[in-house]
C-alpha positions in Angstrom: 197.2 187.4 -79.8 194.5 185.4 -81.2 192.0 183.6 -79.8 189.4 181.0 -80.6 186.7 180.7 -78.3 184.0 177.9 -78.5 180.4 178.0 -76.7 176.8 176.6 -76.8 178.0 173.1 -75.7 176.0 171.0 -73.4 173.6 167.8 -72.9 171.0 166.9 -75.3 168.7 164.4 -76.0 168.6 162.4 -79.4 166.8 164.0 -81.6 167.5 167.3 -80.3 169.7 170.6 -81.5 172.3 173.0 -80.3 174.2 175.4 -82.1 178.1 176.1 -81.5 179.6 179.3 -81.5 183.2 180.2 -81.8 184.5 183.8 -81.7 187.6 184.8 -82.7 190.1 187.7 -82.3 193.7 188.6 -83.0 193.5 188.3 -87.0 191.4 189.2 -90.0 188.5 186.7 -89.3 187.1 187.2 -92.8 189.9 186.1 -94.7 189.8 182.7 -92.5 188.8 179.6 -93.7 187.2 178.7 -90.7 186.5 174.6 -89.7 184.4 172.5 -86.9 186.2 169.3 -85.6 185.1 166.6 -83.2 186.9 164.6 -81.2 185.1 161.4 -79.1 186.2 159.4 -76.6 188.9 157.5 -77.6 189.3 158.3 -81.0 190.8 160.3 -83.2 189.9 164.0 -83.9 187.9 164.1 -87.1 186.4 166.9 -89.7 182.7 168.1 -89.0 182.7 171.2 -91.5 184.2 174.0 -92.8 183.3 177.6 -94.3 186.0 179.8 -96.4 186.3 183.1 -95.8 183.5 185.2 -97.7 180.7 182.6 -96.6 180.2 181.2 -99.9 181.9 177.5 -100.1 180.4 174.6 -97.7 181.7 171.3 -97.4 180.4 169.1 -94.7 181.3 165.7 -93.4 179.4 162.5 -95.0 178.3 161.9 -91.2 176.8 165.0 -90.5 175.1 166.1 -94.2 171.8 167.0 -93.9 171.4 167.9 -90.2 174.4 170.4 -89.8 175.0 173.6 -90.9 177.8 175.2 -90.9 177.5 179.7 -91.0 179.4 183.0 -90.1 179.4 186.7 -89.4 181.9 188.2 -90.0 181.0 191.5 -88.4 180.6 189.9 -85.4 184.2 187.7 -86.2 182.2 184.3 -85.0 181.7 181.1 -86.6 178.6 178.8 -85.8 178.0 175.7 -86.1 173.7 174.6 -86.1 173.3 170.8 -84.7 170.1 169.3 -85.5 168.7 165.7 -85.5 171.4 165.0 -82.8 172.6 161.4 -82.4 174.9 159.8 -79.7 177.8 159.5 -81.9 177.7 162.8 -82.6 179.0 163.0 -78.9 182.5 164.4 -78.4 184.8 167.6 -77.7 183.9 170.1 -80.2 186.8 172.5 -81.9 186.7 175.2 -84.2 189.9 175.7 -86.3 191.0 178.9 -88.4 193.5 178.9 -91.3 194.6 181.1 -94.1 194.2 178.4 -96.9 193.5 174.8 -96.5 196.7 174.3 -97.4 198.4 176.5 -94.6 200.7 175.2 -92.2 199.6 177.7 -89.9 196.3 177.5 -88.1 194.6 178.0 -84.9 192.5 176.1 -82.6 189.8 176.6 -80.1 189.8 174.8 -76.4 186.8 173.2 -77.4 183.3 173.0 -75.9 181.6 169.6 -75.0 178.5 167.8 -76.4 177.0 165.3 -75.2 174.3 163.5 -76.5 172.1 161.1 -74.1 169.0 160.0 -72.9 
């Protein structure tokens, strides 16, 4: 069956990094369009970034431009996602998301790993 499996959450400080896996299983990763989302407290789940299949389209959210980056091996079927210049509002539940198309109705989700970001 497939599975989506996030990692590499944790506490930070501002200012600091951490970088997100997700590895996946149970379909053909590469031809995935494969997308970070964030949830915070008491709000609504929102885009972070996404990556099609071959590697070779990027689209990133206004918030995160500049200090995310978004990259994937597809030998090893796992997504990343590189955190740096962390702020507290990037603070939340962290999922990674896999779909044929971004116009698919089918698509797959993660469990989600935390990060927290906190002096």
């Amino acid at each position: 069956q497939v599975q989506l499996v996030e990692s590499g959450g944790g506490l930070v400080q501002p200012g600091g990094s951490l970088r997100l896996s997700c590895a996946a299983s149970g379909f053909t990763f590469s031809y995935y369009v494969m997308t970070w989302y964030r949830q915070a407290p008491g709000k609504e789940r929102e885009w972070v970034a996404l990556l099609t299949g071959t590697g070779g389209s990027t689209n990133y959210a206004d918030s995160v431009k500049g200090r995310f980056t978004v990259s994937r091996d597809n030998d090893k079927n796992t997504v990343y996602l590189t955190m740096n210049s962390l702020k507290p509002e990037d603070t939340g539940v962290y999922y990674c998301n896999a779909r044929r198309s971004m116009s698919s109705p089918i698509q797959y989700w993660g469990q989600g790993t935390q990060v927290t970001v906190s002096s």
